[in-house]
C-alpha positions, 0 to 999 in steps of 0.5 A: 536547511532542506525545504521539502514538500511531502504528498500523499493522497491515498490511504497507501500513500499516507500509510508509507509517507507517514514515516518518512514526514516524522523521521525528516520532522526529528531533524529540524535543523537539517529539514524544513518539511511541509506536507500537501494531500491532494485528498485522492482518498478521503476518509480512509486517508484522514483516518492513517493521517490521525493515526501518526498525528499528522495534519497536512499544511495544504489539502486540495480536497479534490475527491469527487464522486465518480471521479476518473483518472483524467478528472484526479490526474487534472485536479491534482496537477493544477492544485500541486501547482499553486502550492509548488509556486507558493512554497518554493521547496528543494524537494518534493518527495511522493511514494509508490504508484497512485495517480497522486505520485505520478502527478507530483513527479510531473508538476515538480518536473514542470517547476524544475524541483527534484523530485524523490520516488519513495518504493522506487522500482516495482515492476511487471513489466506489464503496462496495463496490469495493475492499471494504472499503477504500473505506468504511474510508477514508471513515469514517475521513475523517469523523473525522478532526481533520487530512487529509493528502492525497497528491494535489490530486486526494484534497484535492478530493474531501475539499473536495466532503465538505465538510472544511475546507481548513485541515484538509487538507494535500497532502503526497505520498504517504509509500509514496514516502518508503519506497520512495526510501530502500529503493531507495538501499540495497543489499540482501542477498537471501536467497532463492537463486531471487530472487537468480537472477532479479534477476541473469538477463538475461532480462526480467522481469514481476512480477505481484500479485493478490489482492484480496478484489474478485477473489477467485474468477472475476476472478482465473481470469480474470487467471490465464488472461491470464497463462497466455497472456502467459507462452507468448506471451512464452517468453523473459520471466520472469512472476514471480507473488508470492502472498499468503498467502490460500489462496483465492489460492494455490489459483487461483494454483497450479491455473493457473499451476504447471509452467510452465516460465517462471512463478515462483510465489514467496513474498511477499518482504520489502519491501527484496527486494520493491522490488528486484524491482520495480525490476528489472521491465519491466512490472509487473501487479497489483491493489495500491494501494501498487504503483500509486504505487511504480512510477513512481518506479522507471519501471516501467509498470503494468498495473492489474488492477481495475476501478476506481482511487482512483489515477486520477493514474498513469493521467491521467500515462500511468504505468499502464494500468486494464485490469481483469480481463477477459483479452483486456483484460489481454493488451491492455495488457500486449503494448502495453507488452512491444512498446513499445521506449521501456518504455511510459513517457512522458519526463521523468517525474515521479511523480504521487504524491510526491517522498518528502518526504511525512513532513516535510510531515506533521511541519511541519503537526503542529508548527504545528497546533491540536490541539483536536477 
């Protein structure tokens, strides 16, 4: 029997652990899994957690209005650490770059418990874009005991840092794995509005910014670019979910509200979400997890970033790295509007995972050495 610990904190984290906790909770005689959210997010993680009947068994609750890094980085490390000593695992096991993975790498670390880096490998080789995502997941490389990679593209830049390839495993992304079993299922919408935009007939664009990288002038200028799009394009439906930021609703809404064919909407719930997506024509935004969801759904993307640790979607032709300059965005996302195929190549195949991601990191646990 395996004792692991699963954390999560953030809508992504839950989003792509989710998988991983019920494929190990199908195994019960091989693992005992127990799950700790340092509650990073709030609502939005509650809202992905309901949705795969998932509750966690220790829940540090540490969101604070305001809150900085070195105040989540503190809160969560010292939280981890009362569980850790209390629950004793085997494993602990965290996914991807959120400041609740990097601190669930150092305090297994700081207990000498191995630790399993889920979407192992993401790179830009830039450590201060996406801040602070890329030196997250890096610290958390260096820790962890077991890599599990989505790609051959992550697992080389994990062997380029001299990790051992016994200790790597190309999995596929697990987000998929989420995404394919919401996106099989019937939904009840609740928001009227929603509701009446994934029934209208008119075409559909849906938009997501709000990294901290384009806090301020990139996101004027992505809101400037979406702006024009939207009185270029009368008859399309630009729908612009907001985060929760209030420096993003600030830009968001002194751009873009009062237009006529403009949505600004509340996040939705992930199964909402999905269903949003995958009634999308073309899908613009600066998220990671979008990134890799999208082609499974054949919706083409327009990132808005200048640098991508998911360069596989743009080598596949499923997305377009267009920044945040505004002509630049205009650009690409005209070049898609116009394409009468949906922008999309034939035959294709999502370079980020099939959804069986969660089984190979299950298989890969049970036949593992667990010594540090």
């Amino acid at each position: 029997m395996i004792d692991v610990l699963c954390v999560f904190g953030t809508r992504p984290d839950a989003i792509k652990m989710a998988p991983v906790v019920l494929e190990l909770r199908r195994h019960p005689g091989r693992f005992r899994v127990r799950t700790l959210a340092t509650g990073q997010h709030r609502e939005q993680l509650d809202q992905v957690l309901a949705t795969f009947g998932i509750v966690p068994d220790s829940d540090l609750g540490i969101m604070e209005h305001g809150q900085t890094l070195s105040r989540i980085t503190v809160r969560s490390l010292e939280g981890m650490d009362a569980v850790i000593q209390a629950e004793r695992p085997d494993l602990l096991i965290a996914q991807g770059d959120t400041t609740t993975t990097f601190v669930a790498a150092l305090a297994a670390f700081y207990h000498r418990v191995p630790f399993a880096h889920v979407e192992a490998g993401l790179r830009t080789h830039n450590p201060w874009d996406p801040f602070p995502e890329e030196m997250n997941r890096r610290l958390a490389g260096a820790i962890a005991l077991y890599h599990f990679a989505p790609t051959e593209a992550a697992r080389a830049n994990l062997l380029r840092e001299g990790i051992d390839d016994e200790r790597i495993r190309v999995t596929g992304n697990t987000g998929i794995d989420a995404l394919l079993w919401v996106a099989g299922r019937d939904v009840a919408i609740d928001d009227a509005a929603l509701s009446a935009l994934l029934q209208s007939r008119r075409r559909l664009v849906t938009v997501t910014a709000h990294r901290r990288e384009n806090l301020g002038a990139p996101l004027e200028r992505i809101c400037s670019a979406l702006a024009a799009l939207a009185e270029r394009y009368p008859e399309t439906d630009w729908v612009y979910a907001m985060h929760r930021n209030p420096a993003v609703r600030q830009t968001v809404m002194a751009a873009l509200a009062g237009r006529p064919n403009v949505h600004l909407i509340e996040p939705p719930a992930y199964a909402p979400f999905v269903k949003l997506l995958q009634r999308s024509a073309v899908i613009l935004t600066d998220s990671g997890g979008i990134q890799e969801e999208a082609p499974s759904l054949g919706v083409p993307v327009v990132v808005l970033r200048e640098t991508t640790e998911r360069p596989e979607g743009v080598a596949a032709g499923v997305a377009q790295l267009a920044g945040t300059d505004v002509d630049a965005i205009i650009e690409a996302a005209v070049g898609l509007l116009s394409r009468p195929d949906g922008g999309l190549p034939g035959a294709l195949v999502n370079p980020y995972g099939d959804g069986r991601a969660s089984e190979r990191i299950r298989e890969a646990l049970s036949a593992a050495p667990r010594s540090a």
